[in-house]
Every structure is written in C-alpha cells, then in structure tokens.
FIKOLZA-1660 file (N, C-alpha, C; in steps of 0.1 Angstrom, whole numbers, plus 5000, padded with zeros to 4 digits):
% residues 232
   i   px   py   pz ch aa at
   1 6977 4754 8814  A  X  N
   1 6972 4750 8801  A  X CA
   1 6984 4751 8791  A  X  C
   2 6989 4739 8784  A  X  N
   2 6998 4740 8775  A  X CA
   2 6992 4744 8762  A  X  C
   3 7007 4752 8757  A  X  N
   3 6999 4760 8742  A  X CA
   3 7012 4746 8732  A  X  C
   4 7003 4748 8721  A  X  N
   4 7015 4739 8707  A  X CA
   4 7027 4748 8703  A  X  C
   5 7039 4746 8707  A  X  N
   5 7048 4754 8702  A  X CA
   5 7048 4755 8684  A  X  C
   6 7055 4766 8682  A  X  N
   6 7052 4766 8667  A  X CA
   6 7065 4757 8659  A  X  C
   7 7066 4754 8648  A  X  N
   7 7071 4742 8637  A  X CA
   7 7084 4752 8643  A  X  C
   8 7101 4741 8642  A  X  N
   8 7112 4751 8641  A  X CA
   8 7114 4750 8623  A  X  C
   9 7126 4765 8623  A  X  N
   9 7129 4761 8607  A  X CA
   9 7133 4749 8602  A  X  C
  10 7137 4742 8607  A  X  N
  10 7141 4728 8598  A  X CA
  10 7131 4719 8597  A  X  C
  11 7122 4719 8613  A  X  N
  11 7112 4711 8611  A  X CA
  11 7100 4714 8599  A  X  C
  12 7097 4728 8599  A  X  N
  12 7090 4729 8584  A  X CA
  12 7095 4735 8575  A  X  C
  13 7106 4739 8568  A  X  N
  13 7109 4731 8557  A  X CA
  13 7112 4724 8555  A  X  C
  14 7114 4709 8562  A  X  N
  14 7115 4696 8561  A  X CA
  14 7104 4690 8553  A  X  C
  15 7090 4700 8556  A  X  N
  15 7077 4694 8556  A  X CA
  15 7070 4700 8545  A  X  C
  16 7078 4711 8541  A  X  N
  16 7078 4719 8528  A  X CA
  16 7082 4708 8517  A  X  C
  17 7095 4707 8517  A  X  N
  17 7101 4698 8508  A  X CA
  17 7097 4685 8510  A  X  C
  18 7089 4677 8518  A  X  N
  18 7088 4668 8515  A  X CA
  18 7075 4671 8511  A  X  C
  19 7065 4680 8510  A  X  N
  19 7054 4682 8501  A  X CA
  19 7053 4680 8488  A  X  C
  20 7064 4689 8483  A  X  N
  20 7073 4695 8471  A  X CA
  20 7079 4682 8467  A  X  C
  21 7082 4667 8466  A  X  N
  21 7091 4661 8462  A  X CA
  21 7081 4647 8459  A  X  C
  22 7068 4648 8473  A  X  N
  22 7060 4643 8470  A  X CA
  22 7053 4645 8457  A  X  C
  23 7045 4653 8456  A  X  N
  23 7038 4663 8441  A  X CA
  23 7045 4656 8435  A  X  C
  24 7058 4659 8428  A  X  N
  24 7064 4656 8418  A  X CA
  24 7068 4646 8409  A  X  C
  25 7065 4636 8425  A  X  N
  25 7065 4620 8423  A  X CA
  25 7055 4612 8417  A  X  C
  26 7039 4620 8424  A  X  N
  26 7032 4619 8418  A  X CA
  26 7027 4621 8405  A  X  C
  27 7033 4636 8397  A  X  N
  27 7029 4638 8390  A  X CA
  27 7044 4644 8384  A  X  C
  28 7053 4638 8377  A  X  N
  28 7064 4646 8374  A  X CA
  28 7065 4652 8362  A  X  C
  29 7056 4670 8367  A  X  N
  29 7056 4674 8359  A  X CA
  29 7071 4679 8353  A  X  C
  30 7071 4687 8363  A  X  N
  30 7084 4697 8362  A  X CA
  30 7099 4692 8356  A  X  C
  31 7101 4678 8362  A  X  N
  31 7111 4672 8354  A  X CA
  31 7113 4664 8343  A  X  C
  32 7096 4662 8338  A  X  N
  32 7095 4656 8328  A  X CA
  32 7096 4669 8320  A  X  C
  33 7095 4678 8316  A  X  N
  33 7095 4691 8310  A  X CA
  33 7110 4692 8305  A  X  C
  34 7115 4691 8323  A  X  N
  34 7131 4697 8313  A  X CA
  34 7142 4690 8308  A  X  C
  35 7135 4671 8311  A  X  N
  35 7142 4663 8305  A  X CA
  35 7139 4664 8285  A  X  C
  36 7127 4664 8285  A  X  N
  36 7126 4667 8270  A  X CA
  36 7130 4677 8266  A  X  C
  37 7132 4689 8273  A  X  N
  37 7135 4703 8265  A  X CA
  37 7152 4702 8262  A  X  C
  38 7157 4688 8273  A  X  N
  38 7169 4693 8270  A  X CA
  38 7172 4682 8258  A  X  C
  39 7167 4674 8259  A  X  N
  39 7169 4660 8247  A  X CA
  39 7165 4669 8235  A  X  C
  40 7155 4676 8233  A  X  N
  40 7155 4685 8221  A  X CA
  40 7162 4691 8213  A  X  C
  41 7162 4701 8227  A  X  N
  41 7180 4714 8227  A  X CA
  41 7193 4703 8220  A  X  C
  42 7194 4691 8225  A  X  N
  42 7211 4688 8218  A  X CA
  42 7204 4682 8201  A  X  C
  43 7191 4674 8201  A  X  N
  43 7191 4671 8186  A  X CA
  43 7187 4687 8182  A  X  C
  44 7182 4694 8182  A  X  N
  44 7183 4710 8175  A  X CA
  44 7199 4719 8174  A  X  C
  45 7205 4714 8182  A  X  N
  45 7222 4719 8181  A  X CA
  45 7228 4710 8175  A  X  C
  46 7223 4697 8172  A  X  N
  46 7226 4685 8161  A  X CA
  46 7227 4691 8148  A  X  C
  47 7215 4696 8148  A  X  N
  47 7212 4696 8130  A  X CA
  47 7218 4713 8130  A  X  C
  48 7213 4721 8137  A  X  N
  48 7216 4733 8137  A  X CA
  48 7234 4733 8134  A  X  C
  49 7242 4731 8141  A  X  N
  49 7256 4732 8139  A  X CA
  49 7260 4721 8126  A  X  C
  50 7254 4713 8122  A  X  N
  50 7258 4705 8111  A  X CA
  50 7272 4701 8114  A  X  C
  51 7270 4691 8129  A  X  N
  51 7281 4686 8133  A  X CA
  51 7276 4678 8142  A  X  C
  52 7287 4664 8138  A  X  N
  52 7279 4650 8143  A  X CA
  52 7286 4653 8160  A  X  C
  53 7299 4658 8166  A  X  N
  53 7303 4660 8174  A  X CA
  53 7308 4675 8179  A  X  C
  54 7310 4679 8192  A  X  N
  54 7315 4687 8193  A  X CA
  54 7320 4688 8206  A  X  C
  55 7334 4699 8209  A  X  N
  55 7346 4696 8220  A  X CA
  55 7347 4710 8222  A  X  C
  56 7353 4709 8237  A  X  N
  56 7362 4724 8240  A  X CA
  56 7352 4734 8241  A  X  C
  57 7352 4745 8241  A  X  N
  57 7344 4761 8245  A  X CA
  57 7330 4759 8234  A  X  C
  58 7328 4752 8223  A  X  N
  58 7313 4749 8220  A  X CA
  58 7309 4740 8226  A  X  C
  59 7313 4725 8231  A  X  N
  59 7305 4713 8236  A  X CA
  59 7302 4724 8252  A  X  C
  60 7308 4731 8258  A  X  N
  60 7307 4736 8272  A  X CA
  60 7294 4746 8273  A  X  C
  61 7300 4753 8260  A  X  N
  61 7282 4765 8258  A  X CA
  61 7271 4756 8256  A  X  C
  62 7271 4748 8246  A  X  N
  62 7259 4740 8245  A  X CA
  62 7253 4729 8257  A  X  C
  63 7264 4729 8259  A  X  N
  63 7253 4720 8275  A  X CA
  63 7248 4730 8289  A  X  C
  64 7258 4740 8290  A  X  N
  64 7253 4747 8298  A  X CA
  64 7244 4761 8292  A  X  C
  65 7243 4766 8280  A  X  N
  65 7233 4770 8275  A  X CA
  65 7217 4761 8277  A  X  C
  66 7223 4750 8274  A  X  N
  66 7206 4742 8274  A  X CA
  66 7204 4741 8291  A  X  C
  67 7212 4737 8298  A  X  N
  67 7209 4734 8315  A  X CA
  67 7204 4750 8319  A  X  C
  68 7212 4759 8315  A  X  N
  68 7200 4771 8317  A  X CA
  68 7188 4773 8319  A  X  C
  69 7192 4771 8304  A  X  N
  69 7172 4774 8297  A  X CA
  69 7160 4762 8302  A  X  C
  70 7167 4751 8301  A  X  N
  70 7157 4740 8317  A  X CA
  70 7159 4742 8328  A  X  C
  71 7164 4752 8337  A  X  N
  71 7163 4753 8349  A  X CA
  71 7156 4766 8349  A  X  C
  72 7148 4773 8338  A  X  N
  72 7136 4783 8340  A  X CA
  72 7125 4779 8339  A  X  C
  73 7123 4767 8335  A  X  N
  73 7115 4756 8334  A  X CA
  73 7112 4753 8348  A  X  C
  74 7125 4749 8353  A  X  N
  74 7117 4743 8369  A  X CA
  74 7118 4759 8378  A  X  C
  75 7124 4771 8377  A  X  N
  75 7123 4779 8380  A  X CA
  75 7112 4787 8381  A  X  C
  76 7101 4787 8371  A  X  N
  76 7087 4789 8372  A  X CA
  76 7078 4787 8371  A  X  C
  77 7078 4775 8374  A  X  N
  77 7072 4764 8382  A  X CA
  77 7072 4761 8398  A  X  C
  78 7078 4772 8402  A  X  N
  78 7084 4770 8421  A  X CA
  78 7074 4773 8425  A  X  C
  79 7066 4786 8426  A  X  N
  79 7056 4790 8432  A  X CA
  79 7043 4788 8427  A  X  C
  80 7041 4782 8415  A  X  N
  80 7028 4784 8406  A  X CA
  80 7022 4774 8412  A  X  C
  81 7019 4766 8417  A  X  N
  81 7013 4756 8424  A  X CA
  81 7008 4764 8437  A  X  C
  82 7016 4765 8447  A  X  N
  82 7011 4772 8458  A  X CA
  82 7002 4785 8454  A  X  C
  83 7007 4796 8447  A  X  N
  83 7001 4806 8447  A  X CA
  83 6984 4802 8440  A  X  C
  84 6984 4800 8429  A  X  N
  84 6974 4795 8427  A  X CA
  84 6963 4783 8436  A  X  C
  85 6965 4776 8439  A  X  N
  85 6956 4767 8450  A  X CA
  85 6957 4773 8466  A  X  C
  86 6963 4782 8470  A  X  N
  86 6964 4789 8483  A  X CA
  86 6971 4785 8493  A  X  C
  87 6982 4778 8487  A  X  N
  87 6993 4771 8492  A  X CA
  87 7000 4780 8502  A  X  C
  88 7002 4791 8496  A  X  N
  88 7014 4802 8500  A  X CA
  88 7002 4812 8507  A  X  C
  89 6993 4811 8509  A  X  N
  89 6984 4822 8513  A  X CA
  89 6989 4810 8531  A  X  C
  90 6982 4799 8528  A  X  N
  90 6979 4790 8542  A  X CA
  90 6993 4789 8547  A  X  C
  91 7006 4792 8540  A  X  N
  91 7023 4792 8547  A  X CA
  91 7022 4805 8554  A  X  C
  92 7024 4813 8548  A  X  N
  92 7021 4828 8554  A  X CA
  92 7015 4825 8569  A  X  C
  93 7004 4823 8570  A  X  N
  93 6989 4824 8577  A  X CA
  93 7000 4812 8591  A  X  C
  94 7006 4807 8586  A  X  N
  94 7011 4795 8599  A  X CA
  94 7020 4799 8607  A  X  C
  95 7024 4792 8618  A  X  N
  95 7032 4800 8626  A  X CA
  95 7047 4797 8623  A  X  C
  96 7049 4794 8614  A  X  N
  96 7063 4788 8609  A  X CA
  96 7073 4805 8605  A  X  C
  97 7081 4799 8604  A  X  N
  97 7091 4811 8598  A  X CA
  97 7092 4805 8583  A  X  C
  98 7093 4817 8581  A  X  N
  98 7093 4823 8564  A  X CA
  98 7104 4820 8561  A  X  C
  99 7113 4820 8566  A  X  N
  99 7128 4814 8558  A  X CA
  99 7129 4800 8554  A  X  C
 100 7117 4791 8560  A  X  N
 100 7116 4778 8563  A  X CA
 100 7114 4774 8547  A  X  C
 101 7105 4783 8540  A  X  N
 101 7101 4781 8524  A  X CA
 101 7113 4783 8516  A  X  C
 102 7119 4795 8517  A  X  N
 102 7129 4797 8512  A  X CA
 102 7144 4780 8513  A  X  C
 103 7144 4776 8524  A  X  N
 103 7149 4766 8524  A  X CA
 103 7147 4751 8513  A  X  C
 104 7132 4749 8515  A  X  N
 104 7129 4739 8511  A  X CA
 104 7124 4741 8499  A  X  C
 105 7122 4755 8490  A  X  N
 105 7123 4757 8475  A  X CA
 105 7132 4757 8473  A  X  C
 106 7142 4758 8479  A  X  N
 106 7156 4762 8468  A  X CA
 106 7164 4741 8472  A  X  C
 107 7160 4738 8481  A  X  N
 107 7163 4726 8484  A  X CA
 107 7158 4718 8472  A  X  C
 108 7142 4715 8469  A  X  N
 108 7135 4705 8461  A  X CA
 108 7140 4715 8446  A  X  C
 109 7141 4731 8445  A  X  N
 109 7147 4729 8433  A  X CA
 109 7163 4726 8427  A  X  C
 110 7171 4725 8437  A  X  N
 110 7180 4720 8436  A  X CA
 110 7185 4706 8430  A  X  C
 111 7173 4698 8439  A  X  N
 111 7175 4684 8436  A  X CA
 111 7170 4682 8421  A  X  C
 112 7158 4687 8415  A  X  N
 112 7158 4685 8408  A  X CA
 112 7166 4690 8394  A  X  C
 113 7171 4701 8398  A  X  N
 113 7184 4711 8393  A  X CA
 113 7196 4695 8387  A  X  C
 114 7198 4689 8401  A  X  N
 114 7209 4677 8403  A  X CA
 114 7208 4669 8391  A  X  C
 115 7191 4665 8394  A  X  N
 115 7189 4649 8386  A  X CA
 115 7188 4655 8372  A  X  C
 116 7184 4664 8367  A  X  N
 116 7183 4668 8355  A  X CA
 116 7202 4672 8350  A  X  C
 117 7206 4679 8355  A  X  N
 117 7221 4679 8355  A  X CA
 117 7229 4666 8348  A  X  C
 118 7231 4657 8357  A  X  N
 118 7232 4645 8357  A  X CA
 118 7228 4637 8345  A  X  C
 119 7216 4638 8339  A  X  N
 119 7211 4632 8327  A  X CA
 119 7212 4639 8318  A  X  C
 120 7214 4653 8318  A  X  N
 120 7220 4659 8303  A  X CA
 120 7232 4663 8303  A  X  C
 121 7239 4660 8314  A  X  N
 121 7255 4656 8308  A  X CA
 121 7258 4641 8301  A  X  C
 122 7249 4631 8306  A  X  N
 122 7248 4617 8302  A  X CA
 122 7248 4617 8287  A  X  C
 123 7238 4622 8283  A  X  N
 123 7227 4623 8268  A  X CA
 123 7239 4630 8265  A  X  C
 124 7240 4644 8269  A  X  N
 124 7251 4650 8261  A  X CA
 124 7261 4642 8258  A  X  C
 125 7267 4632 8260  A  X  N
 125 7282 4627 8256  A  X CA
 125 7280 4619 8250  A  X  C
 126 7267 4613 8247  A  X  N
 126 7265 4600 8241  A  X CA
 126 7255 4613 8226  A  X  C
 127 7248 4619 8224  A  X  N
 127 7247 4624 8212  A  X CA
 127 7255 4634 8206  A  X  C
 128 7262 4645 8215  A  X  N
 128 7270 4656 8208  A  X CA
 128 7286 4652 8213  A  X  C
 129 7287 4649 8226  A  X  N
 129 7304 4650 8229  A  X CA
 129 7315 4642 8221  A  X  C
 130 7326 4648 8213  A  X  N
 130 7334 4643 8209  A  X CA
 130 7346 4636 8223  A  X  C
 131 7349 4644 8224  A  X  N
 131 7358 4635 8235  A  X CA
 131 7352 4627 8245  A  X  C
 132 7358 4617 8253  A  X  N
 132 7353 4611 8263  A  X CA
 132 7360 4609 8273  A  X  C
 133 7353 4617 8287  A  X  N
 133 7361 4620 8298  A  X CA
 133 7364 4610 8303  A  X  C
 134 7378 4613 8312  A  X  N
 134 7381 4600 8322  A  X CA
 134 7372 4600 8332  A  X  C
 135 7374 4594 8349  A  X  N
 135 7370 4591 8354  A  X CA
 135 7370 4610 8365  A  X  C
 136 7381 4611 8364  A  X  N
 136 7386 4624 8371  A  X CA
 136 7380 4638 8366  A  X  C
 137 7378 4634 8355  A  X  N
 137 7370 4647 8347  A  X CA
 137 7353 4648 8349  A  X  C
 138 7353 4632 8350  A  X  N
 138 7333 4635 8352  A  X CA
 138 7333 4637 8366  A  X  C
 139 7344 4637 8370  A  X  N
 139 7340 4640 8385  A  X CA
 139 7340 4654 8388  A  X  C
 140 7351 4660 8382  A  X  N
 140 7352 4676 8382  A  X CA
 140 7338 4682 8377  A  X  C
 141 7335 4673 8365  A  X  N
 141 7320 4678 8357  A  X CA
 141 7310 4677 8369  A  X  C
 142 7315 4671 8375  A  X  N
 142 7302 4668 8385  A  X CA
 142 7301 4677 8398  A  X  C
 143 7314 4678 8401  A  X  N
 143 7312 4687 8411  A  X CA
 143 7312 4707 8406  A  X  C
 144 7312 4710 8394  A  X  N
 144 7308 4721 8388  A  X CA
 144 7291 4718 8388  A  X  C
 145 7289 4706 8382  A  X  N
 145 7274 4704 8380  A  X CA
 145 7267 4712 8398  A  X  C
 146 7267 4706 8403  A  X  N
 146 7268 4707 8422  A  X CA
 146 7269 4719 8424  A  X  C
 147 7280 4726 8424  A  X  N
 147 7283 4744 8426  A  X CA
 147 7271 4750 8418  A  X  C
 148 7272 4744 8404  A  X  N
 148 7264 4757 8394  A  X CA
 148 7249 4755 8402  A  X  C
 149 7246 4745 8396  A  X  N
 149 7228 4742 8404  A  X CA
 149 7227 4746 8417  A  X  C
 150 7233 4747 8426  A  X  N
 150 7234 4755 8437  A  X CA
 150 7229 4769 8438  A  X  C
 151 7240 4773 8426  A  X  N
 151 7236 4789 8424  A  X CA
 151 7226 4792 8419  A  X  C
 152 7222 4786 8412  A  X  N
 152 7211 4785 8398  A  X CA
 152 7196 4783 8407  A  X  C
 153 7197 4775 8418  A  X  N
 153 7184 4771 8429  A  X CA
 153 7184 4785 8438  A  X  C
 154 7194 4789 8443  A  X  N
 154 7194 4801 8449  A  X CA
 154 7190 4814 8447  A  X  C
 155 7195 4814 8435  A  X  N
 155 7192 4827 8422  A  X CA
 155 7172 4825 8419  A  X  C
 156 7172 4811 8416  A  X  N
 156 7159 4808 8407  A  X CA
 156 7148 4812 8421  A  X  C
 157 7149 4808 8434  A  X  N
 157 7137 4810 8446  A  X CA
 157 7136 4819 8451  A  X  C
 158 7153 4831 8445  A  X  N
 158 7148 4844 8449  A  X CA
 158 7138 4851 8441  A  X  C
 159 7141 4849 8425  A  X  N
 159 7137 4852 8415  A  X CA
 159 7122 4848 8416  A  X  C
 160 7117 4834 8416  A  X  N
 160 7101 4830 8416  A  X CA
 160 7096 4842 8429  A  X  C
 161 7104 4839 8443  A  X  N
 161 7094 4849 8446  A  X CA
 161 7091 4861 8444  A  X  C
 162 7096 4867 8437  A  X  N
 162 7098 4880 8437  A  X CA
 162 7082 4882 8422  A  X  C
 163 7089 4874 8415  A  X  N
 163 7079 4876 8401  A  X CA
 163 7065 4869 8410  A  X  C
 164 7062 4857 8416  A  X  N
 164 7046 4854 8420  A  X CA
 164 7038 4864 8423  A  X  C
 165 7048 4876 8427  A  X  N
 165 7034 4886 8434  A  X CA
 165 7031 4894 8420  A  X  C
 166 7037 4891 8408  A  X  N
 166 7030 4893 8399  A  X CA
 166 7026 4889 8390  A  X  C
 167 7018 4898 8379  A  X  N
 167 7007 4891 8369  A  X CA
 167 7017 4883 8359  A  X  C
 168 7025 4893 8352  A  X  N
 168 7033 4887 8342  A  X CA
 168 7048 4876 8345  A  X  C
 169 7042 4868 8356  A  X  N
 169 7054 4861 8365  A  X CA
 169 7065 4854 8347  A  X  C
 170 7058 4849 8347  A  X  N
 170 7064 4842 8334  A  X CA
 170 7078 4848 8330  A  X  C
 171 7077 4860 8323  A  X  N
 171 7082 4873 8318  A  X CA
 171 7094 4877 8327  A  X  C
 172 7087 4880 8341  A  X  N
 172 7097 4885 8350  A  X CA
 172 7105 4876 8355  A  X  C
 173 7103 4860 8353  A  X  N
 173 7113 4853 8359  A  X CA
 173 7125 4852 8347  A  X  C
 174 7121 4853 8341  A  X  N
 174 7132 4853 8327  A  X CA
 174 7141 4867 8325  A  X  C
 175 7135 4875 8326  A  X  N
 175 7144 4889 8327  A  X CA
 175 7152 4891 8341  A  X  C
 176 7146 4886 8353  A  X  N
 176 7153 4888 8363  A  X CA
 176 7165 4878 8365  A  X  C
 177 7157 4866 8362  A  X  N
 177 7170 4852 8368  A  X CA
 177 7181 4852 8356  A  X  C
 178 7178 4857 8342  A  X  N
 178 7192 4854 8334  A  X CA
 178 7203 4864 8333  A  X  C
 179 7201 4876 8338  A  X  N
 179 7216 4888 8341  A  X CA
 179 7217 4883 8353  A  X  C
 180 7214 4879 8364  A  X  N
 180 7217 4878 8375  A  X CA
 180 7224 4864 8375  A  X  C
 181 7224 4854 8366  A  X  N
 181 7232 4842 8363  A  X CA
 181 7242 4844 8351  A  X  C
 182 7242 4857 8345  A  X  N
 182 7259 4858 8336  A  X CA
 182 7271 4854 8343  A  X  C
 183 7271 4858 8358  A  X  N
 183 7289 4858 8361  A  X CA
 183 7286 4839 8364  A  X  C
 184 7280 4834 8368  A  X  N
 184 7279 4820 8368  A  X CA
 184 7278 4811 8356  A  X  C
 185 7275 4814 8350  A  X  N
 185 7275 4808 8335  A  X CA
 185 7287 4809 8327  A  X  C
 186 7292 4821 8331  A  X  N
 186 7313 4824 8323  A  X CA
 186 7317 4814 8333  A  X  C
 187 7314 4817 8345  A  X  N
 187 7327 4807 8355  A  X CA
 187 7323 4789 8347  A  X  C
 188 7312 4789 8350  A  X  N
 188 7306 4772 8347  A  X CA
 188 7313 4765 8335  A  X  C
 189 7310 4779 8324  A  X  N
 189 7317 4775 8309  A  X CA
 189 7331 4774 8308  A  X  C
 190 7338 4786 8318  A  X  N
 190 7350 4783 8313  A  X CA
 190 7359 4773 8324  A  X  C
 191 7352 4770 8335  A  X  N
 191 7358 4758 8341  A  X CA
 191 7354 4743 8333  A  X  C
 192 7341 4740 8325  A  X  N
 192 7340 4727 8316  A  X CA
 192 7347 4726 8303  A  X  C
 193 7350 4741 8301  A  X  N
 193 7357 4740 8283  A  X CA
 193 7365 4731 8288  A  X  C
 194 7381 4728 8296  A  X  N
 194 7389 4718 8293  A  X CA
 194 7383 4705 8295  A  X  C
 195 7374 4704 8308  A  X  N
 195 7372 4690 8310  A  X CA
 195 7364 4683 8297  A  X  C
 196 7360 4690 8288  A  X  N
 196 7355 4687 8271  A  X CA
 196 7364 4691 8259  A  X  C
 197 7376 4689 8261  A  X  N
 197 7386 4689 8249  A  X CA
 197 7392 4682 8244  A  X  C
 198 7394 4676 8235  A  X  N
 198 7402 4666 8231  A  X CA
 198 7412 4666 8239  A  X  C
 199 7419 4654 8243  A  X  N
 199 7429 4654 8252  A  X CA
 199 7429 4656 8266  A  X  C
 200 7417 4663 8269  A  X  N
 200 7415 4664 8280  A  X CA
 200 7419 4673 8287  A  X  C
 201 7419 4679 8301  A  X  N
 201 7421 4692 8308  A  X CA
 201 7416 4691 8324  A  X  C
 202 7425 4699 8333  A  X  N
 202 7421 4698 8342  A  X CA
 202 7414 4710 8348  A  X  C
 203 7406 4708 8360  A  X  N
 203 7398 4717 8364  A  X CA
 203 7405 4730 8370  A  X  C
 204 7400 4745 8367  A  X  N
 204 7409 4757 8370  A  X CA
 204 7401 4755 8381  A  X  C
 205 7411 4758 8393  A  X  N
 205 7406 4764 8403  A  X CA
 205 7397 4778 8409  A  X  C
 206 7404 4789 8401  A  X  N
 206 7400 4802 8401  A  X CA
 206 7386 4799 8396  A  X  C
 207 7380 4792 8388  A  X  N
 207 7369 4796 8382  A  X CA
 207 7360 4786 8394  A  X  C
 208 7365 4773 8399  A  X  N
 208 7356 4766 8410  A  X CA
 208 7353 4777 8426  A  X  C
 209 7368 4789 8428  A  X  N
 209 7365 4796 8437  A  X CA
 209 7354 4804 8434  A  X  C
 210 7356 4811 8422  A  X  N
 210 7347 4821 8418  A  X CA
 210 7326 4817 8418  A  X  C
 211 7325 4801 8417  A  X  N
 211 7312 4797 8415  A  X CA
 211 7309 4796 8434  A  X  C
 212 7319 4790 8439  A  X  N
 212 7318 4789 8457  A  X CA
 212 7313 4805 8462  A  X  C
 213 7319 4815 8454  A  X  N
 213 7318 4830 8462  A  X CA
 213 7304 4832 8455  A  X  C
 214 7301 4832 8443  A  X  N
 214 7286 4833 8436  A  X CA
 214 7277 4829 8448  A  X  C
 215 7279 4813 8449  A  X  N
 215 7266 4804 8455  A  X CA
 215 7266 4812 8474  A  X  C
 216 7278 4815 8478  A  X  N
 216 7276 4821 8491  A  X CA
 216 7270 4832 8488  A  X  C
 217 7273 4846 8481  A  X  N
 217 7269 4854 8479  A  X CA
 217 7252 4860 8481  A  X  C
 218 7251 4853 8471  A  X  N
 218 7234 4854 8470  A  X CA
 218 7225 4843 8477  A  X  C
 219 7233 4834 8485  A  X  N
 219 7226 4822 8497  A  X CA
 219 7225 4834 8508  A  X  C
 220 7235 4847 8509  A  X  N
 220 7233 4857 8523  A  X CA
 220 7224 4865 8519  A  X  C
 221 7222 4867 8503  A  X  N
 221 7210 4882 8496  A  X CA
 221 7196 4871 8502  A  X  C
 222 7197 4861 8495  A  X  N
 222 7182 4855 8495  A  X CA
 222 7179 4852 8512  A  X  C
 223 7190 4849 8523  A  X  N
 223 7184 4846 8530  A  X CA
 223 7179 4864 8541  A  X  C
 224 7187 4871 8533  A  X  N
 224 7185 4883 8542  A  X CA
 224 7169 4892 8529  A  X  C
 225 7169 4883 8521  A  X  N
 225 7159 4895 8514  A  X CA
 225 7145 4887 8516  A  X  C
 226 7143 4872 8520  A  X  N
 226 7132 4863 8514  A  X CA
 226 7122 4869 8521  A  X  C
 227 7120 4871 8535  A  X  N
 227 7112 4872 8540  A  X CA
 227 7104 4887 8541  A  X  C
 228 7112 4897 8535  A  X  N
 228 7104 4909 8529  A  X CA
 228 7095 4907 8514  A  X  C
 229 7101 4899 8506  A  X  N
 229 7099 4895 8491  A  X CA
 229 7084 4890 8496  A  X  C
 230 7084 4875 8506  A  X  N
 230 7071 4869 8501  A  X CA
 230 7059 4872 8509  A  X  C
 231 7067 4882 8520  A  X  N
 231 7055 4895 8527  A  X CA
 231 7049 4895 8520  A  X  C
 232 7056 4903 8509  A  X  N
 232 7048 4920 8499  A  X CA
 232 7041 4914 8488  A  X  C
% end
C-alpha cells in the first residue's frame, strides 16, 4: 500500500507564494496601502521642507525614510491573514516543512517590497528629485533598490513571526524590525546620496558589500531561527 509522500520545500512554498500573490491580486490590499502612504510621504516632505526639489544626503533620507515606513505596512500584514482565519494553524498541522513559509513570505514580501520600490523611486524623481539620473545611476538605484528589499523581506518575516504569537503584534513589529534595519538603512543612504547629487556620482562599493553581508547575515539567523519562532 502506497503512502502520499509529503510536499518538498520548494514544492510548498511554491504553493505558499502562489496563495499569497494570488490574495493580493484579488484584493490589493497590501500594495495599495503603501503605494498611497508613499505618494503622501513625498507631498508631506513637499510642503514640510518648503522645497520644490531636493538632491544629495536629503533626496536619499527622504525616499528611503518613506520606503521604510511602507515596508511595515506590508510587514504587518505578513501573517495577519493566516493567523486570523487558521491559515498558519492548518500550515503547521501539514506535513510540509516549516522553512517552506519562511521561504515564500519573505519571497511574496519581497516582490512586493520590488514593485513598490520601483514606483517610489519613479514618483520620487518626478515630484521631489532635483537632479536627473543617467541611465547608469538608475541602474545602480536599482540594484541597491534589490539588496535593500532583500534585507528589509528577511528582517520583516523574521520580525512578523515572532510578533503573531502576540497580542500587541502591531507595536512589536515596529520596535523589533526598525533597530534591527539601522545598519541597512546607513549603507542604503549612503550608497544613494551620490547617485542623487547634482552632477551625479558613482556607486561606493564598500557600502553595496556591506548591504550583500546584511542580506546573508540574517538570510542564515532567519533560516536557522524560523522554525522555533513559528513553533512557539
């Protein structure tokens, strides 16, 4: 008598993330959220700075300040769906591995990490950026965009799980995931200040190594801590 072998890790979180991508499509909450929060964020840094443009080490805080503060948005929002409807009770309960979630949360919040990335660097250059990058520079922007959201998805799925098992999740994803994204946020800022200066600038290496050692770093904590976190 043959028994059903159980899902491998890729095969379900394949099936994770395509749950997760579905949902969203249906109903886009999560990215409708942090596309307005960030279209806000730059007309409130509009009026607030009383400045039609801005370059260099301010245009770089202000866009990655606001990409922050919308990726806690989609950060807790990761588990609130499952834990509430018994999503994560019935993952648990299957014969799948547990690392398989961790995969495909940090995967679908990634992507959406990407596409939001992408459109508020857009918005940003056309309401706040004074200078206007070349071809070489939005590519650098792009590939910091890529590293940071990386870290930022890895950080954020350790972070959701940890806060679902509690009441005040809200609260604790916000205290936990933003000290634990300071050293990424200096590297992010100070590798975009040139590629946003008048004149232009090229991308420091030291600071693109420093986001690569971040995103490994805590890709080995989350994949070595996940499966005690969404035990407990």
């Amino acid at each position: 008598m043959s028994t059903a072998r159980p899902p491998s890790t890729l095969s379900a979180a394949r099936t994770v993330l395509y749950k997760e991508l579905t949902l969203e499509r249906r109903a886009p909450q999560t990215l409708t959220a942090m596309a307005l929060f960030c279209a806000s964020a730059f007309v409130i840094f509009h009026f607030a700075l009383a400045r039609n443009e801005v370059e260099g080490a301010l245009a770089a805080g202000v866009l990655w300040v606001t990409l922050t503060l919308a990726a806690l948005l989609g950060i807790g929002r990761s588990f609130v769906a499952d834990r509430e409807e018994g999503g994560l009770d019935g993952f648990l309960l299957a014969p799948a591995p547990r690392i398989s979630l961790l995969f495909a949360k940090a995967a679908a919040l990634l992507i959406f990490l990407l596409i939001i990335g992408f459109f508020a660097a857009l918005l940003f250059s056309v309401m706040l950026l004074g200078p206007t990058p070349d071809g070489a520079q939005w590519a650098s922007l792009a590939l910091l965009i890529l590293l940071a959201d990386l870290g930022i998805a890895l950080v954020g799925t350790l972070v959701a799980g940890i806060a679902i098992q509690t009441r005040a999740r809200d609260l604790i994803t916000s205290i936990l995931a933003l000290p634990l994204l300071i050293p990424l946020l200096i590297a992010v800022t100070k590798a975009s200040e040139p590629l946003l200066s008048v004149g232009g600038g090229t991308l420091a290496w030291r600071w693109l190594a420093l986001l690569g050692l971040y995103d490994l770093i805590f890709g080995l904590l989350a994949y070595a801590l996940f499966d005690y976190l969404i035990e407990d």
